[in-house]
TIVO-2410 file (N, C-alpha, C; in nm, 3 decimals):
# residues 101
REC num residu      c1      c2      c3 atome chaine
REC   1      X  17.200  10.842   9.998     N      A
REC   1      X  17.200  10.696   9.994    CA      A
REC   1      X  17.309  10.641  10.085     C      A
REC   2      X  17.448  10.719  10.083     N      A
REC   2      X  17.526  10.657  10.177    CA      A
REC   2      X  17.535  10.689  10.300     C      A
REC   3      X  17.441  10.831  10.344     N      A
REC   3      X  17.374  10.808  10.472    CA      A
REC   3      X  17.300  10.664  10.533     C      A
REC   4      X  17.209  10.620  10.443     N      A
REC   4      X  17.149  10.525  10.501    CA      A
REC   4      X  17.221  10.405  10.511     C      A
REC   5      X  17.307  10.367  10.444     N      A
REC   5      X  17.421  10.279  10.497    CA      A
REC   5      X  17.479  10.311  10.585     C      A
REC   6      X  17.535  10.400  10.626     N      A
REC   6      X  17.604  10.422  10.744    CA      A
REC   6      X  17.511  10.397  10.858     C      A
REC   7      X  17.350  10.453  10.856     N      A
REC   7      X  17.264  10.446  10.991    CA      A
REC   7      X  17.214  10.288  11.007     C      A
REC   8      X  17.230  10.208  10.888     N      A
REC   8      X  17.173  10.058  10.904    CA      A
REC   8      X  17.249  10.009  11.003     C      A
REC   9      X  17.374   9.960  10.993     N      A
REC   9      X  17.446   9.893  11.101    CA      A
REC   9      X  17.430   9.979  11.280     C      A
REC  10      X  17.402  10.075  11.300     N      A
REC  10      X  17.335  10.187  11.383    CA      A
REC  10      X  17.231  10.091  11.469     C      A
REC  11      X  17.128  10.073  11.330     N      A
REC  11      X  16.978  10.059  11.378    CA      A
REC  11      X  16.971   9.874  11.399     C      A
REC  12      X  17.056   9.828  11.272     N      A
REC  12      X  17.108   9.678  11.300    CA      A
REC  12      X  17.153   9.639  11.458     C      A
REC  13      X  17.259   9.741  11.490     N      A
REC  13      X  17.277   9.672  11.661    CA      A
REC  13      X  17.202   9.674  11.761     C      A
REC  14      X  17.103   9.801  11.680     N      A
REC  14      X  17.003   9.851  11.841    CA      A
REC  14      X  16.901   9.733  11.815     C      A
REC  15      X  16.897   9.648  11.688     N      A
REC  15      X  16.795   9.565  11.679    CA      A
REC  15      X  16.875   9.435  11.761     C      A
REC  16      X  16.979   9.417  11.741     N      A
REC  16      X  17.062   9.330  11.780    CA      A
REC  16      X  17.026   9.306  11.925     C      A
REC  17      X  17.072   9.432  11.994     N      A
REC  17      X  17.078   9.467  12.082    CA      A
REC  17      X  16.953   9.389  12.208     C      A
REC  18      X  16.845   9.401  12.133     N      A
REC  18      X  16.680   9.386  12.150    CA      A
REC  18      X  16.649   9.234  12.161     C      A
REC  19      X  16.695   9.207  12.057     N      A
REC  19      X  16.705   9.067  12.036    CA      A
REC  19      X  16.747   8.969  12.157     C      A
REC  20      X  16.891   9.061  12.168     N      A
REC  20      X  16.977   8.984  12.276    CA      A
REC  20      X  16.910   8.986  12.420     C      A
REC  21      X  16.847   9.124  12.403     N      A
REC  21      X  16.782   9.116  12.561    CA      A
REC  21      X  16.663   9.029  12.587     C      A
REC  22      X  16.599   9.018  12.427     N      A
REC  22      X  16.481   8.918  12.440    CA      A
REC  22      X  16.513   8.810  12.478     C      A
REC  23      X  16.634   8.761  12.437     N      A
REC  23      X  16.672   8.606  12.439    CA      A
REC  23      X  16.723   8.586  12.553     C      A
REC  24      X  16.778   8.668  12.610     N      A
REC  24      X  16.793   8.684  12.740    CA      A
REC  24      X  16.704   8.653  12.823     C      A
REC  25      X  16.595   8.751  12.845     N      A
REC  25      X  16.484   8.746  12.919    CA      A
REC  25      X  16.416   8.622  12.932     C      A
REC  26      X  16.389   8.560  12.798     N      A
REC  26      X  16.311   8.442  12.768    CA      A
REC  26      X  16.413   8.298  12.839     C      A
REC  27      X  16.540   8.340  12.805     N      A
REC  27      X  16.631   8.228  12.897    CA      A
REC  27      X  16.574   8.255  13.043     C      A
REC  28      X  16.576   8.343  13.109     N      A
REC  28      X  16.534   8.343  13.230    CA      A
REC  28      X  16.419   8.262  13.254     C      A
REC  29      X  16.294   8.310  13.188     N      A
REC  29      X  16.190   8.276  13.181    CA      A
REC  29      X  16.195   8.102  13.163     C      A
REC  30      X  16.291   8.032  13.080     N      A
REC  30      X  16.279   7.895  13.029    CA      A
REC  30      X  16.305   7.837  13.219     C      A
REC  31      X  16.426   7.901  13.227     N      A
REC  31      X  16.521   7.873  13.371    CA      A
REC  31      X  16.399   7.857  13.493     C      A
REC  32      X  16.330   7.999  13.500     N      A
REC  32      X  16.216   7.977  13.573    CA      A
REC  32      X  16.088   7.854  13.594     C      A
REC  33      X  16.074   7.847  13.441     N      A
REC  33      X  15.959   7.722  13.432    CA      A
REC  33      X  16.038   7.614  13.442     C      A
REC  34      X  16.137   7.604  13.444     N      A
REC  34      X  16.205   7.434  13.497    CA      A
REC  34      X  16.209   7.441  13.617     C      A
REC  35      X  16.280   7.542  13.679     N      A
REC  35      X  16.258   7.543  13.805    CA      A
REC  35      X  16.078   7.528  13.889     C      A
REC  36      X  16.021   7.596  13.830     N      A
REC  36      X  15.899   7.582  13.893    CA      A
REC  36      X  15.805   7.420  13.863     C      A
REC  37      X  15.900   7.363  13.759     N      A
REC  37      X  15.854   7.210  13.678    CA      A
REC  37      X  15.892   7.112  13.789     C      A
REC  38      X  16.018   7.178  13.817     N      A
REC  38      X  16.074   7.057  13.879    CA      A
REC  38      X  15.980   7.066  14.051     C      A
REC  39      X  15.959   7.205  14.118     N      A
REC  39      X  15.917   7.226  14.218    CA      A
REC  39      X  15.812   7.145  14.233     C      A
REC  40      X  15.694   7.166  14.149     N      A
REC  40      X  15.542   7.028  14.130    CA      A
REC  40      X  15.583   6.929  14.104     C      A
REC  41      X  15.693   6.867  14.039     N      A
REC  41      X  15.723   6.743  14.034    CA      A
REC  41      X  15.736   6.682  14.186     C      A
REC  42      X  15.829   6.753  14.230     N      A
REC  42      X  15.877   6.707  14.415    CA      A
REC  42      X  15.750   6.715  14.440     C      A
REC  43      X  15.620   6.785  14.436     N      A
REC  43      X  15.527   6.849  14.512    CA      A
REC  43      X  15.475   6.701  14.445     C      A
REC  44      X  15.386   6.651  14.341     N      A
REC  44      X  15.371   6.520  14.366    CA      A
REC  44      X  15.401   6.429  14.359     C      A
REC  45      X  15.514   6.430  14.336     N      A
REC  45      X  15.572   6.274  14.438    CA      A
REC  45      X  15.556   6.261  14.580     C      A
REC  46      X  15.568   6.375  14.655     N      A
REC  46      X  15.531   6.405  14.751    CA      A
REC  46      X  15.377   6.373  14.798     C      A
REC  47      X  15.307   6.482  14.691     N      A
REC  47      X  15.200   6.378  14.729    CA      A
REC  47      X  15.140   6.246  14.725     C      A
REC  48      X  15.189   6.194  14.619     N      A
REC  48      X  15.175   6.048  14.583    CA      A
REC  48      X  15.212   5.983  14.723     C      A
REC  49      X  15.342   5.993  14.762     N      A
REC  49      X  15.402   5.940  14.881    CA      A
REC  49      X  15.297   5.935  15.038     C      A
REC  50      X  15.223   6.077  15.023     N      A
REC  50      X  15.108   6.124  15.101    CA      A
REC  50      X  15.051   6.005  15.088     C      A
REC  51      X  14.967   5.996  14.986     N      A
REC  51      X  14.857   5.926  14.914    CA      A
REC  51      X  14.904   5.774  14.989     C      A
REC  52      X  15.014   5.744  14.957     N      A
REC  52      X  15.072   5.605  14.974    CA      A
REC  52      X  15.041   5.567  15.113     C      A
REC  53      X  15.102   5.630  15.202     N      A
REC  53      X  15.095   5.639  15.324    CA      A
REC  53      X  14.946   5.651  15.388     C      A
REC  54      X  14.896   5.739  15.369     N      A
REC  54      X  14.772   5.758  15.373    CA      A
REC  54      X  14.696   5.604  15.380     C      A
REC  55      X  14.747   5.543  15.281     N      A
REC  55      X  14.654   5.416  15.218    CA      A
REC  55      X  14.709   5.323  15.355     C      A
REC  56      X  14.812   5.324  15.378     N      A
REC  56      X  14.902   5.208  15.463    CA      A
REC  56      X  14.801   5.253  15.619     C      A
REC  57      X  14.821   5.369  15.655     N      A
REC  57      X  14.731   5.393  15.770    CA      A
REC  57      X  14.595   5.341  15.791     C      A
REC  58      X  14.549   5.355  15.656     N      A
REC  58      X  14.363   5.316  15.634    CA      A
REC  58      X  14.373   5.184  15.673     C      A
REC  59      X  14.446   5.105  15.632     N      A
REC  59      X  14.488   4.966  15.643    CA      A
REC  59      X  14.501   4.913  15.773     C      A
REC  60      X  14.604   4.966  15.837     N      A
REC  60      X  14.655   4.950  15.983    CA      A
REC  60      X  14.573   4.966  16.052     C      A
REC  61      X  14.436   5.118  16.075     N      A
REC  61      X  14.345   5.140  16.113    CA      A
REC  61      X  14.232   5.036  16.094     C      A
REC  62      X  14.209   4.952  16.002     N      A
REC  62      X  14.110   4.861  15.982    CA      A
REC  62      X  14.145   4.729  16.042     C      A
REC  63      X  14.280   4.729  16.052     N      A
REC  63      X  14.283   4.559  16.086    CA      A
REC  63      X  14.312   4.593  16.206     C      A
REC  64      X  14.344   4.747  16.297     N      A
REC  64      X  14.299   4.741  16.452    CA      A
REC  64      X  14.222   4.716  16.501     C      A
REC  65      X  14.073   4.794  16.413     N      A
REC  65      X  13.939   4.747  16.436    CA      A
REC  65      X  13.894   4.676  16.434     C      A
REC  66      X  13.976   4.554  16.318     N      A
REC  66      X  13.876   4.404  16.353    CA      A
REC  66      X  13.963   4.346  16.406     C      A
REC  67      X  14.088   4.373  16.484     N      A
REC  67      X  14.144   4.303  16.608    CA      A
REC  67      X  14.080   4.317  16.725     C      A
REC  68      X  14.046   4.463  16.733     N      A
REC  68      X  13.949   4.527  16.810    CA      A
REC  68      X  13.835   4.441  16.840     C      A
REC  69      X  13.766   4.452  16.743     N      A
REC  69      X  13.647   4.339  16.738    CA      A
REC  69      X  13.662   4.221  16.787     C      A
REC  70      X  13.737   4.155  16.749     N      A
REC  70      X  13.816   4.039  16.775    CA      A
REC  70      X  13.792   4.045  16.921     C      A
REC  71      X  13.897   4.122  17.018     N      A
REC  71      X  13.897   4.090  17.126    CA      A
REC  71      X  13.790   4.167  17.203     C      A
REC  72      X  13.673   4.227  17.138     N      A
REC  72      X  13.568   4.231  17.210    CA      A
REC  72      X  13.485   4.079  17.279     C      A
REC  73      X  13.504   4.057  17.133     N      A
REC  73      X  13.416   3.935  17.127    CA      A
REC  73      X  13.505   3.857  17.238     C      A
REC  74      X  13.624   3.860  17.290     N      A
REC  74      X  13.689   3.748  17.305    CA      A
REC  74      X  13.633   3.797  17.492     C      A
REC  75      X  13.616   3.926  17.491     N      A
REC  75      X  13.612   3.949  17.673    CA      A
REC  75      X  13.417   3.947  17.658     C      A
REC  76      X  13.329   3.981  17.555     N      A
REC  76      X  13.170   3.933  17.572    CA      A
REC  76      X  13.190   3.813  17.607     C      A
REC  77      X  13.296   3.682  17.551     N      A
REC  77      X  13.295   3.559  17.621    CA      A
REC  77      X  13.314   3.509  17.741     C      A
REC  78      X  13.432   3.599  17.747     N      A
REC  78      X  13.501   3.566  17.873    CA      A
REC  78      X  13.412   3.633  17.978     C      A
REC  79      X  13.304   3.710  17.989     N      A
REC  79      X  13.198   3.778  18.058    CA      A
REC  79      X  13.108   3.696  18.102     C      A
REC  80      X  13.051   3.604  17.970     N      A
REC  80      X  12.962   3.486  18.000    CA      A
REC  80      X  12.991   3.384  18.075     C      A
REC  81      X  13.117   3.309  18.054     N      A
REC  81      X  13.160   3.233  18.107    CA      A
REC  81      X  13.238   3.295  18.263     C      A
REC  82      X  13.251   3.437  18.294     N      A
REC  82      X  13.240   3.456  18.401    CA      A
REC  82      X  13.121   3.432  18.491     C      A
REC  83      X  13.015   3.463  18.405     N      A
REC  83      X  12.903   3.479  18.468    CA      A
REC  83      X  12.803   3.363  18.539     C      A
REC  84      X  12.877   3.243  18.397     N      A
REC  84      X  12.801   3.098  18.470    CA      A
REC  84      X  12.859   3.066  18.550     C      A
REC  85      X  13.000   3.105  18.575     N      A
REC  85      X  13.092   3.041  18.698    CA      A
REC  85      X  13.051   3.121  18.853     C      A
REC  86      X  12.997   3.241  18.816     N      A
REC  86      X  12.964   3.307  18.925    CA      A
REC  86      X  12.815   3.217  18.986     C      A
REC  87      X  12.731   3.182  18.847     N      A
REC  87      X  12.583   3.148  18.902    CA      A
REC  87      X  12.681   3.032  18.976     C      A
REC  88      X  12.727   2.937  18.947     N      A
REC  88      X  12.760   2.812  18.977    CA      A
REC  88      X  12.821   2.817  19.120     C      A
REC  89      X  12.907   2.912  19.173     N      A
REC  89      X  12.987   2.919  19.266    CA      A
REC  89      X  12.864   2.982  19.365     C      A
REC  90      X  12.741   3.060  19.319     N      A
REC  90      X  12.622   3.069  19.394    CA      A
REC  90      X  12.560   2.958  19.442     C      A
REC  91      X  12.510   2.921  19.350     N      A
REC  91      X  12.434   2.750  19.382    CA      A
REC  91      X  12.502   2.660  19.461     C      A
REC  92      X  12.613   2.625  19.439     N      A
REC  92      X  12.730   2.582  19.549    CA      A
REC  92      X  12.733   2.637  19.657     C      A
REC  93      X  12.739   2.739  19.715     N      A
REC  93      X  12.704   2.802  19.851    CA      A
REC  93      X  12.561   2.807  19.857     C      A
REC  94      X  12.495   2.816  19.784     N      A
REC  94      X  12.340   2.738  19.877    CA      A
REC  94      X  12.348   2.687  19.867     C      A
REC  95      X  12.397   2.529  19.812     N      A
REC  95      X  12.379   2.393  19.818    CA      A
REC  95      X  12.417   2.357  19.985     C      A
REC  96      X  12.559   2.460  20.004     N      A
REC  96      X  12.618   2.454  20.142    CA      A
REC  96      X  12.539   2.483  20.230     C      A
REC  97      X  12.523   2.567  20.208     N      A
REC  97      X  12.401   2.621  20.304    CA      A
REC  97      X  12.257   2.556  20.356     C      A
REC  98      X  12.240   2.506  20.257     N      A
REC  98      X  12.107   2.429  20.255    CA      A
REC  98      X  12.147   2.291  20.382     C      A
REC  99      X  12.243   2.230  20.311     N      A
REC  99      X  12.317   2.098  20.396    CA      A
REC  99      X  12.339   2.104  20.568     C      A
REC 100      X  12.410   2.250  20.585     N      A
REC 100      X  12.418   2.281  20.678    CA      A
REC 100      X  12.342   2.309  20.767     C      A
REC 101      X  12.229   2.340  20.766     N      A
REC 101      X  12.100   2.385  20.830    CA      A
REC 101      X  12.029   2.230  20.897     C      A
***
């Protein structure tokens, strides 16, 4: 019987022992998943920030295009009204022409 008292505190530290390394290990492990928590956190904010940006471009890109548009329309005008000034500056030189003869 007082064998087995003597081997408890023995088998007590090696349990101890076990324990400590578990708790150990598992600290690592906690250390790890914060670290890797915090890593996806940066990762989306990051992307959010993506996302954000992203949106601001779509934007910028659309109101080029209907500036774009805009000054299509503004040189199809300026085309036409080249064009009657050209007929006009025609007819005017045959008018000349005509007179002259």
């Amino acid at each position: 019987h007082s064998a087995h008292v003597c081997t408890s505190p023995m088998v007590g530290s090696g349990v101890m022992d076990q324990w400590k390394g578990t708790a150990e290990a598992l600290q690592e492990k906690e250390e790890e998943n914060t670290a890797l928590r915090l890593r996806l956190e940066l990762q989306q904010e990051d992307c959010t920030e993506q996302k954000a940006l992203a949106k601001v471009y779509k934007q910028q890109l659309q109101e080029a295009k209907t500036e774009n548009s805009a000054l299509q329309l503004l040189v199809n005008k300026s085309n036409e009204q080249l064009q009657v000034l050209q007929d006009r500056l025609r007819q005017a030189e045959a008018d000349i022409a005509e007179k002259d003869r």
